[in-house]
SETOR-527908 format. One record per residue: x, y, z of N, C-alpha, C in turn. Coordinates in steps of 0.1 Angstrom, whole numbers, padded with zeros to 4 digits, always signed. Layout:
! SETOR-527908
XYZXYZXYZ
...
//
This chain:
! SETOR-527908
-0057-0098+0067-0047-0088+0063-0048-0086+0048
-0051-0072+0043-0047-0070+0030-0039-0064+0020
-0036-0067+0011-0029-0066+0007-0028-0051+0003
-0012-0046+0000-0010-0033-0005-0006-0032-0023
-0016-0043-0027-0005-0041-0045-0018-0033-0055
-0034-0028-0053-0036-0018-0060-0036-0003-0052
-0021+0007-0052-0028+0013-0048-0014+0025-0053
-0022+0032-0059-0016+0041-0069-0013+0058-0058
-0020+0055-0045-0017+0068-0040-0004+0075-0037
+0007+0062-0037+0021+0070-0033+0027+0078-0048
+0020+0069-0058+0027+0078-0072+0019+0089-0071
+0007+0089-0070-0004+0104-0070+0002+0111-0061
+0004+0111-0050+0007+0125-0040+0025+0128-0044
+0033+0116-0047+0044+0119-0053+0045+0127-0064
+0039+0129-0071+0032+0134-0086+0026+0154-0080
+0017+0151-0071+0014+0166-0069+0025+0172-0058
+0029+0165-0050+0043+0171-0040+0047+0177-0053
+0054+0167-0062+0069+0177-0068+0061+0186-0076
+0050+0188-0083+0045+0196-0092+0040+0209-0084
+0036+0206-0077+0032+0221-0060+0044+0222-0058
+0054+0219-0052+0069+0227-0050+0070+0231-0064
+0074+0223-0073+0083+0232-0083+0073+0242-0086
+0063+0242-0086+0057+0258-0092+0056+0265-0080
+0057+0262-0068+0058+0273-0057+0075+0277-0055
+0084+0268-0062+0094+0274-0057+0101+0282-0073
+0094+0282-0082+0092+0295-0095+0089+0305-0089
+0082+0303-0085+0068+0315-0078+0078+0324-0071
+0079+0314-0061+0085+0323-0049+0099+0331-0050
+0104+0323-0055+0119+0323-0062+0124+0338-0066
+0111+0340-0079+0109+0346-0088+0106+0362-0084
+0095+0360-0075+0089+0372-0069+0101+0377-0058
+0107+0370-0054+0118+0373-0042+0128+0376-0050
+0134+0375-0060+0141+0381-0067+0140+0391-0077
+0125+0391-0077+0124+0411-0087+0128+0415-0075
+0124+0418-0060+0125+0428-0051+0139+0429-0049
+0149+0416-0050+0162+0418-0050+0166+0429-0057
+0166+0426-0066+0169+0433-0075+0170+0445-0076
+0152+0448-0075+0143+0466-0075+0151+0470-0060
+0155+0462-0054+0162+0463-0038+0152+0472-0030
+0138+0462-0030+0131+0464-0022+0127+0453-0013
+0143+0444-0010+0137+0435+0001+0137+0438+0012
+0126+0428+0018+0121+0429+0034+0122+0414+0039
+0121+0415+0052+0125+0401+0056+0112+0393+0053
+0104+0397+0045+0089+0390+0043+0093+0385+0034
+0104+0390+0023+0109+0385+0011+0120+0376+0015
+0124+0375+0025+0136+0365+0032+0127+0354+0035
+0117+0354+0042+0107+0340+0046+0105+0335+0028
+0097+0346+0020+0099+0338+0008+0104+0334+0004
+0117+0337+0001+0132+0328-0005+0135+0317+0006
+0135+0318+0017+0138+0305+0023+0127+0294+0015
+0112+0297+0018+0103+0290+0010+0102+0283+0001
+0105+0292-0009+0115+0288-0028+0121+0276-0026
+0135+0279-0016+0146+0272-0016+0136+0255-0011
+0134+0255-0001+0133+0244+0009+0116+0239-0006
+0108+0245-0011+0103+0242-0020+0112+0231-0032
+0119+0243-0038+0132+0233-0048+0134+0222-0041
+0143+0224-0029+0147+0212-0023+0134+0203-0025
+0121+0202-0020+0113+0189-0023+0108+0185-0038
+0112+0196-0045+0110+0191-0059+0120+0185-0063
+0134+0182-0057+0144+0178-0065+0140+0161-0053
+0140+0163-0042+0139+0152-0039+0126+0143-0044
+0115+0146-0047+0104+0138-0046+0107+0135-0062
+0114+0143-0071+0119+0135-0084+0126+0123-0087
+0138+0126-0078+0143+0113-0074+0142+0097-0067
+0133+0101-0057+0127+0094-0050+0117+0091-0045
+0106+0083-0036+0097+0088-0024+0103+0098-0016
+0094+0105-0014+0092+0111-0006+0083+0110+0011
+0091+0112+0024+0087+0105+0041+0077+0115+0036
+0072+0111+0048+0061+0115+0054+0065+0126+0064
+0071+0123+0067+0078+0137+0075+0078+0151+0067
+0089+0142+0057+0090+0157+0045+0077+0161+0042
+0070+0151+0037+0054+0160+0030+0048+0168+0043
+0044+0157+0058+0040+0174+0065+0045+0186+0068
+0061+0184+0072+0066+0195+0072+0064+0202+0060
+0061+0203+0044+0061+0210+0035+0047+0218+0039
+0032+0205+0042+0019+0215+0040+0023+0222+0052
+0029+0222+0063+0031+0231+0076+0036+0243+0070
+0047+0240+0063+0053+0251+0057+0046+0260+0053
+0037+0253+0039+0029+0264+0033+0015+0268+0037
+0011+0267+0049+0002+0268+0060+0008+0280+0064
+0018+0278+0066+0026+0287+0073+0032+0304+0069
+0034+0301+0057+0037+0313+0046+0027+0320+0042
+0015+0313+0042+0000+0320+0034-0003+0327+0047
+0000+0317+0060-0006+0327+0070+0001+0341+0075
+0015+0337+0074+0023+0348+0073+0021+0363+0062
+0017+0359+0051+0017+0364+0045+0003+0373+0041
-0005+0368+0047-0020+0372+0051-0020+0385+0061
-0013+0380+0070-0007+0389+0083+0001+0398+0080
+0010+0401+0070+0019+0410+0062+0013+0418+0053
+0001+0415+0046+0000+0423+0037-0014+0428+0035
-0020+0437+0029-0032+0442+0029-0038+0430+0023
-0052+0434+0031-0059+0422+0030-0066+0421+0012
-0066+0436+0006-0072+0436-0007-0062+0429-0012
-0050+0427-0011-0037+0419-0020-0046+0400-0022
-0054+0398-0013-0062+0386-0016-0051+0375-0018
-0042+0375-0006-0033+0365-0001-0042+0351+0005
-0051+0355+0010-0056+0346+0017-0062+0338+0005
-0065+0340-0001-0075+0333-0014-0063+0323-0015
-0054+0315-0017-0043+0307-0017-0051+0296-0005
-0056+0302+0006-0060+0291+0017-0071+0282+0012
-0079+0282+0002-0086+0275-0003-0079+0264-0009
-0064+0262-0011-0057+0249-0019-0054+0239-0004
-0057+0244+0010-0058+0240+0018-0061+0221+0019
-0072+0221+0019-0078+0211+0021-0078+0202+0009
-0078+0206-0006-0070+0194-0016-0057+0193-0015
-0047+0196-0014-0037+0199-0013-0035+0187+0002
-0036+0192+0016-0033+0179+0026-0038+0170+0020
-0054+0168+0019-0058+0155+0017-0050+0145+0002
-0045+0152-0007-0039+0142-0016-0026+0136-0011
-0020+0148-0003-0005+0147+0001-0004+0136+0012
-0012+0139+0023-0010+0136+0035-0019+0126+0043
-0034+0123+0030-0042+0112+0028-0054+0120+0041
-0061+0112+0046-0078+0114+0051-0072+0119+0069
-0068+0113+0074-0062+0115+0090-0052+0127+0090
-0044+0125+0085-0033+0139+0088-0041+0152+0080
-0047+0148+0065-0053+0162+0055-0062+0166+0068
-0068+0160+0078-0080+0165+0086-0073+0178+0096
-0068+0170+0102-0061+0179+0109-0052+0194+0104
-0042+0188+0094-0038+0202+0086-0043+0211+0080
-0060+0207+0079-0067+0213+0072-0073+0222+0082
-0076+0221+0095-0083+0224+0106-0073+0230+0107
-0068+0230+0112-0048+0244+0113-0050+0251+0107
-0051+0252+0095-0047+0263+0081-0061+0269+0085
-0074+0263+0082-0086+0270+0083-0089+0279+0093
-0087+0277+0106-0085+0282+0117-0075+0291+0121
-0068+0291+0117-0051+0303+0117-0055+0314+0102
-0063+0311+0092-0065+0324+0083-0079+0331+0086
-0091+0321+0092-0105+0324+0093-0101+0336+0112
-0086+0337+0114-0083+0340+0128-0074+0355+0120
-0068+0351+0114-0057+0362+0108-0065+0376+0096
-0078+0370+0089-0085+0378+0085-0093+0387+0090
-0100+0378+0103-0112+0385+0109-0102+0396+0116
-0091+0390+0126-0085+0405+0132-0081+0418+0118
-0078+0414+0107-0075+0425+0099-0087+0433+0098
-0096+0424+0098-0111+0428+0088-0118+0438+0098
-0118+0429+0115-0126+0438+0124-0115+0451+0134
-0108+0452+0126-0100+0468+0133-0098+0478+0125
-0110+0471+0112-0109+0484+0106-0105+0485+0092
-0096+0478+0086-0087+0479+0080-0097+0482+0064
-0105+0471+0063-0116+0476+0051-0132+0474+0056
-0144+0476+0044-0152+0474+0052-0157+0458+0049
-0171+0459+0051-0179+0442+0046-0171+0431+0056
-0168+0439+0068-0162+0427+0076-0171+0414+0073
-0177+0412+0080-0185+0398+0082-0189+0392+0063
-0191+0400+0055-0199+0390+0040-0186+0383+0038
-0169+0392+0041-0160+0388+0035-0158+0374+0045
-0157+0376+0053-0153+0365+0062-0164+0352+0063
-0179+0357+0061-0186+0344+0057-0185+0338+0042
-0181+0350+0035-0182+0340+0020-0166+0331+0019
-0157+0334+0024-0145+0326+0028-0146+0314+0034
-0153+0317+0047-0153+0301+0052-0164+0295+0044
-0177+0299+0041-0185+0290+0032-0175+0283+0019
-0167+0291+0013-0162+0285+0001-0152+0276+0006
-0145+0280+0014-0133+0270+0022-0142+0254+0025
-0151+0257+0031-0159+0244+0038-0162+0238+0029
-0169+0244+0018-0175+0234+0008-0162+0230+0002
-0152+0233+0001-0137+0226-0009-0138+0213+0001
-0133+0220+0018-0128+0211+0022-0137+0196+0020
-0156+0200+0024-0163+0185+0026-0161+0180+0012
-0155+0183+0000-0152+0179-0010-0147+0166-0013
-0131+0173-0003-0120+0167-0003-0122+0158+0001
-0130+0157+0014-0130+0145+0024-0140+0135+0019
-0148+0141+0009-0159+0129+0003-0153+0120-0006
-0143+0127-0015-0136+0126-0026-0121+0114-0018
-0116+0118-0006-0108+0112-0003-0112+0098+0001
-0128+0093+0007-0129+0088+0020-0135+0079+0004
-0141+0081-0004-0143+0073-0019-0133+0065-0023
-0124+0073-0024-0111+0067-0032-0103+0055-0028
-0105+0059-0012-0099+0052-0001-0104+0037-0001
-0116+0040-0005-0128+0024-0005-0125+0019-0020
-0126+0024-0027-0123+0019-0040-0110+0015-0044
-0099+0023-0040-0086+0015-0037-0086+0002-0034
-0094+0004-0023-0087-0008-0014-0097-0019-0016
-0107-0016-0028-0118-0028-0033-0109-0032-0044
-0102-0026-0052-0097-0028-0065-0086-0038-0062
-0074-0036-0047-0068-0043-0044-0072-0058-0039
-0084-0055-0033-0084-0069-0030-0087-0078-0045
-0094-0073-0054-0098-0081-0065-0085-0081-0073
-0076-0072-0070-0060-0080-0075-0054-0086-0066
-0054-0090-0057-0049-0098-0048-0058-0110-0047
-0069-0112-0047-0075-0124-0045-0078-0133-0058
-0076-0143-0055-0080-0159-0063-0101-0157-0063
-0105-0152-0074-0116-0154-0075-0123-0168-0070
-0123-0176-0074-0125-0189-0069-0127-0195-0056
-0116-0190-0047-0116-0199-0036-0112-0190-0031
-0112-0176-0028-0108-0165-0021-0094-0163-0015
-0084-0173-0013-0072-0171-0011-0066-0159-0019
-0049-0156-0016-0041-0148-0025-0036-0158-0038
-0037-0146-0048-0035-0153-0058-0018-0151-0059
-0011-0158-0077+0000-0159-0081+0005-0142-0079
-0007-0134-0085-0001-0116-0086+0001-0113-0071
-0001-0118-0062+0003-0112-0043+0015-0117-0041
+0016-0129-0044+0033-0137-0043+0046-0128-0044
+0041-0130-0058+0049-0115-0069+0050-0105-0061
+0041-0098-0056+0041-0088-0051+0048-0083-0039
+0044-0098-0027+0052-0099-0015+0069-0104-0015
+0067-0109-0025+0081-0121-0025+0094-0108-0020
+0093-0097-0029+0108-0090-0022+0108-0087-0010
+0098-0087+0000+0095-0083+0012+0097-0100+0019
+0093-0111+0017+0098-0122+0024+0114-0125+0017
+0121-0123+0009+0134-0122+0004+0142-0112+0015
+0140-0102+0015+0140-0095+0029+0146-0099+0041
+0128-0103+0046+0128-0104+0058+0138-0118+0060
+0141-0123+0047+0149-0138+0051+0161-0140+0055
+0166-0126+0055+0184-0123+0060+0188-0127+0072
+0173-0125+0082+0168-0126+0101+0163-0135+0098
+0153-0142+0097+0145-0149+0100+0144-0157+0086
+0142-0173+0091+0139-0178+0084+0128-0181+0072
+0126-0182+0060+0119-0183+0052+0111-0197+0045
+0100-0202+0044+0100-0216+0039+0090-0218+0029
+0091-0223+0017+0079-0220+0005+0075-0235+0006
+0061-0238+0012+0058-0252+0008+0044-0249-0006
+0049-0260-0016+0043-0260-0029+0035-0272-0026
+0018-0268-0034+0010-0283-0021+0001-0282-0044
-0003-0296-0044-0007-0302-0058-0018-0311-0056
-0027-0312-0052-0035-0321-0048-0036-0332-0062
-0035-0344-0060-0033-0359-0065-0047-0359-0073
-0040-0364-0087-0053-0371-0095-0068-0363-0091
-0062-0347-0091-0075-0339-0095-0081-0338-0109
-0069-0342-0120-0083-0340-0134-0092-0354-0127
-0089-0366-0125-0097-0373-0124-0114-0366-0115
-0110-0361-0108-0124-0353-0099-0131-0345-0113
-0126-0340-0119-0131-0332-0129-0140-0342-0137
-0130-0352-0146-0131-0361-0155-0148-0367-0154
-0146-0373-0140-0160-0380-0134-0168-0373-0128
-0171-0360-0119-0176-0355-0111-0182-0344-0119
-0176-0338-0125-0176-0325-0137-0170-0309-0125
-0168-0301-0137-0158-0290-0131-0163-0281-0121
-0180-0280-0119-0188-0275-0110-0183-0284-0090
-0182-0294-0094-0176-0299-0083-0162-0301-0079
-0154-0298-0088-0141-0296-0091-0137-0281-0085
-0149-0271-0092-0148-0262-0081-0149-0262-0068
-0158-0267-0064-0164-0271-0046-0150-0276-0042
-0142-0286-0048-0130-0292-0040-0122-0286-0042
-0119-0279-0047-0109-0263-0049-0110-0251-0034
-0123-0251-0040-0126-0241-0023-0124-0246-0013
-0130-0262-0009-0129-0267+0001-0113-0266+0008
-0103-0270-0003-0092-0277-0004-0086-0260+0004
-0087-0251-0003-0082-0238+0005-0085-0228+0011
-0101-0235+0020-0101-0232+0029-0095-0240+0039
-0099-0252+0044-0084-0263+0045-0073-0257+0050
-0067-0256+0042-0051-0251+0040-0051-0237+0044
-0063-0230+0046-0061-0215+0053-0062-0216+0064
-0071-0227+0069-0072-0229+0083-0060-0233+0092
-0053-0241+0086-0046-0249+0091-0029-0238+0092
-0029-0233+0083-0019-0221+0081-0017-0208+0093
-0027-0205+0099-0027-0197+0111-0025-0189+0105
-0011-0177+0108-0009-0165+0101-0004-0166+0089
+0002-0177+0085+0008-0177+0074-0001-0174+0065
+0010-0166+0046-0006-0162+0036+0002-0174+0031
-0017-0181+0023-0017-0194+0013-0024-0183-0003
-0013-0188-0012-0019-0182-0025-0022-0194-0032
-0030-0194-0038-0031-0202-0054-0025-0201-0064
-0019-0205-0071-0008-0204-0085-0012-0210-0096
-0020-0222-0093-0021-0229-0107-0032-0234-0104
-0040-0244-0110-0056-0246-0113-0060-0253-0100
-0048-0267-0097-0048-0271-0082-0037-0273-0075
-0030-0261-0075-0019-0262-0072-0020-0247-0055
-0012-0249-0045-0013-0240-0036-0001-0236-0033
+0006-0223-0028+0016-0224-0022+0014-0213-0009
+0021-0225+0006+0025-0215+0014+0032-0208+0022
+0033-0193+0020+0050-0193+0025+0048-0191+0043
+0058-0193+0046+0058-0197+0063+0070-0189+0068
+0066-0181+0073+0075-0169+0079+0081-0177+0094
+0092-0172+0095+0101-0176+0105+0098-0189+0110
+0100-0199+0098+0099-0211+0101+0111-0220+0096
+0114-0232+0102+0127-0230+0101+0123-0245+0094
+0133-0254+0081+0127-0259+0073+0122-0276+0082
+0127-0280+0096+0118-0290+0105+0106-0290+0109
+0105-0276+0112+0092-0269+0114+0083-0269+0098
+0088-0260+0092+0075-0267+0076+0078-0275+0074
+0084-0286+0079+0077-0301+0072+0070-0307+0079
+0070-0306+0092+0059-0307+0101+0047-0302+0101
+0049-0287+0095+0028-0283+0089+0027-0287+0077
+0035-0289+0071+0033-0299+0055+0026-0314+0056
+0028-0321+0066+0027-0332+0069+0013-0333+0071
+0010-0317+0085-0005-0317+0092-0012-0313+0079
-0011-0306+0075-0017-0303+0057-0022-0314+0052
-0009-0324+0050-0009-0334+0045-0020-0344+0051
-0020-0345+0060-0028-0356+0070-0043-0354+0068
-0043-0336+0071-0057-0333+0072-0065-0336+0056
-0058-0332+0048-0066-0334+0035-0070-0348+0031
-0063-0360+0037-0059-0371+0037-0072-0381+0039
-0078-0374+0054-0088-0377+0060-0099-0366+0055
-0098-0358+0053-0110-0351+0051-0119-0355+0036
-0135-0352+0039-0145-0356+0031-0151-0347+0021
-0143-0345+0010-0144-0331+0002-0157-0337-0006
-0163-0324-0011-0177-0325-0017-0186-0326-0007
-0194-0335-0006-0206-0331+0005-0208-0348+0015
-0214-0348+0023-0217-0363+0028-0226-0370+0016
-0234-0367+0010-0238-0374+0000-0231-0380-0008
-0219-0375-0012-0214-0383-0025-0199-0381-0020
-0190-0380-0013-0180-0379-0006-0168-0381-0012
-0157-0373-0014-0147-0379-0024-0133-0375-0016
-0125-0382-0016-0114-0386-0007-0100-0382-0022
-0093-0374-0015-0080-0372-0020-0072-0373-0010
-0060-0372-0019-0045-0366-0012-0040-0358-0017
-0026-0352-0015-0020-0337-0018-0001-0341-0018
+0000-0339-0027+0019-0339-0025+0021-0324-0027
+0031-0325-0012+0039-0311-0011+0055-0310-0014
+0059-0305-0017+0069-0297-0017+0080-0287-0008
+0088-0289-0002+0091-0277+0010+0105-0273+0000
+0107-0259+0006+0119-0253+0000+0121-0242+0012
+0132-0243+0020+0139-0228+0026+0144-0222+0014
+0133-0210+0020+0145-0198+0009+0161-0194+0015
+0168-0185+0006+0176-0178+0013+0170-0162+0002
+0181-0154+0007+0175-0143+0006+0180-0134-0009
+0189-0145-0011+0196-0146-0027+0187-0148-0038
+0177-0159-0038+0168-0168-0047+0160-0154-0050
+0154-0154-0065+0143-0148-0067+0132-0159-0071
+0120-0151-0073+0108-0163-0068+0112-0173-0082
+0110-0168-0088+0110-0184-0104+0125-0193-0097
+0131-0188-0092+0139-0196-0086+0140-0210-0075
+0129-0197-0068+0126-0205-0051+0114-0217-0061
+0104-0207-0067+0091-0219-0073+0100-0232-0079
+0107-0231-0086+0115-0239-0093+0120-0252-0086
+0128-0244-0077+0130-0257-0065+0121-0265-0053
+0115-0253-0053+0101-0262-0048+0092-0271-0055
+0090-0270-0067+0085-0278-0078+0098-0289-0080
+0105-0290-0077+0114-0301-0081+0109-0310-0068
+0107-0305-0056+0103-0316-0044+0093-0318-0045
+0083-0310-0049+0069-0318-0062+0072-0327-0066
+0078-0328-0074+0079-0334-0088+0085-0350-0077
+0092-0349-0070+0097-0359-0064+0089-0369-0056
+0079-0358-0052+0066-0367-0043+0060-0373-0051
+0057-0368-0065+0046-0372-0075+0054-0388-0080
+0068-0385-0082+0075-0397-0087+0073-0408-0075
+0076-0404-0059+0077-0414-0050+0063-0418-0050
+0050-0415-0054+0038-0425-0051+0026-0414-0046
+0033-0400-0048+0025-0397-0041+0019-0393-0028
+0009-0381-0022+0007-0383-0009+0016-0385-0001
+0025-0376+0000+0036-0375+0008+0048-0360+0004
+0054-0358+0015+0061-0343+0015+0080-0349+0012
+0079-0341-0001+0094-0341+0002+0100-0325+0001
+0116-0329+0009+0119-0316+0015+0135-0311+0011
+0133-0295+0005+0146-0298+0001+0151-0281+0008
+0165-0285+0016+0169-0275+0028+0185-0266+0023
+0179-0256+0014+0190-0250+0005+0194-0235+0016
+0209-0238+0022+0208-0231+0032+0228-0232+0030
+0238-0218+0035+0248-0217+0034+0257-0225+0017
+0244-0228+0007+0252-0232-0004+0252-0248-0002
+0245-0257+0006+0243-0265+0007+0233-0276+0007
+0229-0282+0000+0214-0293-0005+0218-0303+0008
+0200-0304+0014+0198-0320+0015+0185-0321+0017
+0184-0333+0013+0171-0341+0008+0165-0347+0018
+0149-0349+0025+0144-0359+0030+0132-0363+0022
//
């Protein structure tokens, strides 16, 4: 599972939503109100002013807040909808349709690679449908150059879009993982924690929450004697380990050998019990290689969250049941069960 912390697309399509309404509902607004005025409205100018309006409305909302998904396709439906109308309303030399070319940038920023497809195929198909009937009953001549140089220019926008989208889409989500992951040993690093923590804060209202903080014992000494090349090797080793043993739960790295795991819907008997298997496994296991074999142990830490703590908080207290193993000898879990405003210790 990866993470969602680089990815700038909800501020980008948030950014072109309100900036496409607010200049479509100037536009619209604007033009629907000379005819008021000149009191040459038509209910074509009624579909516009509704437009305007329900336009405004997404510029006022998408300022304020995100903006659903709902709202965004209902808006490109909308203006799918108005071009096509308005294509259909008016002489074809008025070059209404020329607006259908924002088609395919326009979904694809708003509504991303899967929905832009589809809305895009709608709009292209309902104007490449609403021209040709104007074009072949007469209305001007050059039926066919006008209707092929349209979809040629349409198509080339759209495969643009989709190259441009289906890029971004991979690069995003490369950029995220290299902010989300621990170079080193490929776990989540301290910046994913951060990231997730208000979402496990959350979810901790229902379900229980548990941060076990894991330190593996007299690691400068691995350094000291072994040198830091192998120091890495027992780094990786150590969290792949601890990823295996974790199932779904995410394990990040925080400090040079320090690990932490948070354990969704686990209730604080239950993580001290995979603190223990953690415990045990690293205990016995033969880090570095069969040739030169080097044996640690690991003190953990357990802490139930509640849904009050923020993380320097929760880390805090978890580091204090560190700190407690380290004092008791080491190689061993202590557990601290902070629940209704009340401490206890094992």
């Amino acid at each position: 599972m990866e993470l969602d912390i680089f990815n700038p697309s909800q501020q980008l399509r948030r950014a072109v939503l309100f900036w496409l309404s607010l200049l479509l509902a100037v536009v619209s607004l604007s033009i629907s109100s000379y005819y008021l005025v000149t009191q040459q409205y038509t209910t074509h100018h009624f579909i516009e002013t509704a437009f305007g309006l329900f336009s405004a409305y997404i510029a006022y909302y998408t300022y304020k807040q995100s903006i659903s998904k709902v709202f965004s396709t209902a808006y490109v439906i909308g203006l799918i909808g108005v071009i096509g109308f308005a294509t259909y309303s008016y002489p074809i030399h008025y070059g209404v349709f020329i607006w259908a070319c924002l088609f395919p940038v326009l979904s694809y920023l708003i509504l991303g690679r899967r929905s832009g497809v589809i809305a895009t195929s709608v709009g292209f198909v309902t104007l490449v449908y609403l021209i040709s009937s104007k074009l072949f009953s007469g209305e001007v001549e050059g039926s066919y150059q006008l209707v092929i140089n349209f979809t040629l220019a349409f198509v080339a926008i759209w495969l643009t879009s989709h190259v441009l989208e289906v890029k971004r889409r991979v690069s995003e989500s490369s950029l995220g993982q290299l902010a989300s992951r621990d170079a080193l040993t490929g776990v989540y690093n301290r910046h994913a924690l951060v990231h997730n923590f208000s979402r496990y804060r959350n979810e901790s209202v229902k379900l229980p929450l548990s941060l076990l903080i894991l330190d593996l014992d007299f690691f400068k000494a691995v350094n000291d004697q072994y040198g830091h090349d192998v120091g890495d090797k027992v780094l990786v080793q150590t969290a792949a380990l601890i990823d295996e043993l974790s199932d779904e739960h995410l394990v990040y790295r925080i400090g040079g050998e320090e690990f932490c795991i948070a354990l969704h819907n686990t209730a604080v008997n239950e993580s001290k019990q995979k603190a223990e298997q953690i415990r045990n496994t690293i205990e016995g296991f033969a880090f570095n290689d069969s040739s030169e074999p080097i044996a640690l142990t690991a003190s953990i830490g357990v802490y139930q969250c509640d849904h009050y703590a923020d993380l320097e908080s929760v880390l805090k207290e978890a580091d204090k049941e560190l700190y407690r193993a380290k004092q008791n000898g080491r190689n061993q879990v202590m557990v601290c069960n902070h629940t209704s405003n009340s401490l206890s210790y094992s």
